[in-house]
C-alpha positions as CSV (number, residue, x, y, z in Angstrom):
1,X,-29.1,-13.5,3.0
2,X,-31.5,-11.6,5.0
3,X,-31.5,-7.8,5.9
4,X,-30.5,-8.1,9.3
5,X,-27.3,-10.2,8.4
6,X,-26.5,-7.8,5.8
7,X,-26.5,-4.8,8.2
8,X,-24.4,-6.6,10.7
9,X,-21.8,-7.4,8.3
10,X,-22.1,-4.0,6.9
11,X,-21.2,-2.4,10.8
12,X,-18.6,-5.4,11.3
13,X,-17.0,-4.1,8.1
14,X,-17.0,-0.2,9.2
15,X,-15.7,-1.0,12.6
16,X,-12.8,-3.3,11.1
17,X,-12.4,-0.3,8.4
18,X,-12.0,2.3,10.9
19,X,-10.4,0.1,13.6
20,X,-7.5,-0.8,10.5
21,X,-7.7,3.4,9.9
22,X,-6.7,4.3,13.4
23,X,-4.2,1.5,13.7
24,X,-2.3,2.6,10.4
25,X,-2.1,6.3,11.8
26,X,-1.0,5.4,14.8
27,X,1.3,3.0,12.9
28,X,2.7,5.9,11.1
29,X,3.4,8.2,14.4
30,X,4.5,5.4,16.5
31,X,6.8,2.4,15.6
32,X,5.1,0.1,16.6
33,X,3.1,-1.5,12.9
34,X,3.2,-0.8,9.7
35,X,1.4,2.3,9.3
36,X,0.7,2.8,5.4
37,X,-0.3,-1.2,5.1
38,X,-2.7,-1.1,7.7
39,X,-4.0,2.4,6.2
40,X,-4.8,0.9,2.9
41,X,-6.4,-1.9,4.2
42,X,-8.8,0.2,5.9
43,X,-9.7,2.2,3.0
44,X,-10.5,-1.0,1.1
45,X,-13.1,-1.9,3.6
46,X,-14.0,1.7,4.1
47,X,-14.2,2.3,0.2
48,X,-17.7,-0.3,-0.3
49,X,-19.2,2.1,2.7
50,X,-17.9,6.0,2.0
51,X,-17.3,8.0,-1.3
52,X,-14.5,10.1,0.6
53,X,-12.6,6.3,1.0
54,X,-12.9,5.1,-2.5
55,X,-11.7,8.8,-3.5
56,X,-8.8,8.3,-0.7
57,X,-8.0,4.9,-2.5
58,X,-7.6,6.4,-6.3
59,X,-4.9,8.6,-5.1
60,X,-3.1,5.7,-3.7
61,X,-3.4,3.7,-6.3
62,X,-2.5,6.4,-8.7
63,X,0.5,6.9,-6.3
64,X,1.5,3.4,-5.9
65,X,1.6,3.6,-9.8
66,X,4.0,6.9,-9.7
67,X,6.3,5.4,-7.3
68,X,6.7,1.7,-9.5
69,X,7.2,4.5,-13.0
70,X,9.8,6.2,-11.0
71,X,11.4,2.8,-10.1
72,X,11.4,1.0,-13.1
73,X,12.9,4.7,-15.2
74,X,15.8,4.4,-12.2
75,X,16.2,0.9,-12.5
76,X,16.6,1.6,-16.0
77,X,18.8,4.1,-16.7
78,X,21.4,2.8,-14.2
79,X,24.6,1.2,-16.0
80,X,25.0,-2.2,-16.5
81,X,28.0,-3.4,-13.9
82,X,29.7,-6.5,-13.8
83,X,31.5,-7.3,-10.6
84,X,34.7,-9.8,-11.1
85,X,37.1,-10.6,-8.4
86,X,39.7,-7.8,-7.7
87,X,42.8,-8.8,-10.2
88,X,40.7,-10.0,-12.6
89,X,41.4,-9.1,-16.5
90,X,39.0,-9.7,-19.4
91,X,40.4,-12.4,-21.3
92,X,41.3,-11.2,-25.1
């Protein structure tokens, strides 16, 4: 691969980072996309480009791993129901 196709796919990868940026912003104001999707997405292609990205990525990822710790300890302690039809004993 030769320099000049690596800088154009470098600037098509910035402009497709910050174009998914903007859109998942707007997404989160407006309710129109999927605003925290589109977000991360940018960051991933922003993240092989910027140090501020890849730093903006590690907090999601550490967050995305908060949020599934939080789930799984609520999903957990939660009692175990059964759900029979109304009327219905347990046999003996």
């Amino acid at each position: 691969m030769d320099e000049a196709s690596a800088g154009r796919k470098s600037w098509a990868r910035k402009i497709g980072g910050w174009g998914l940026l903007i859109a998942g912003v707007a997404g989160c104001v407006l309710p129109v996309a999927p605003g925290i999707p589109l977000v991360i997405a940018g960051l991933v292609l922003l993240a092989k480009d910027y140090a501020w990205a890849q730093q903006a990525l590690k907090r999601v990822k550490c967050w995305v791993i908060q949020l599934r710790r939080k789930a799984r300890a609520k999903r957990e302690a939660r009692p175990m129901v059964t759900q029979g039809r109304p009327g219905d004993e347990p046999q003996p």
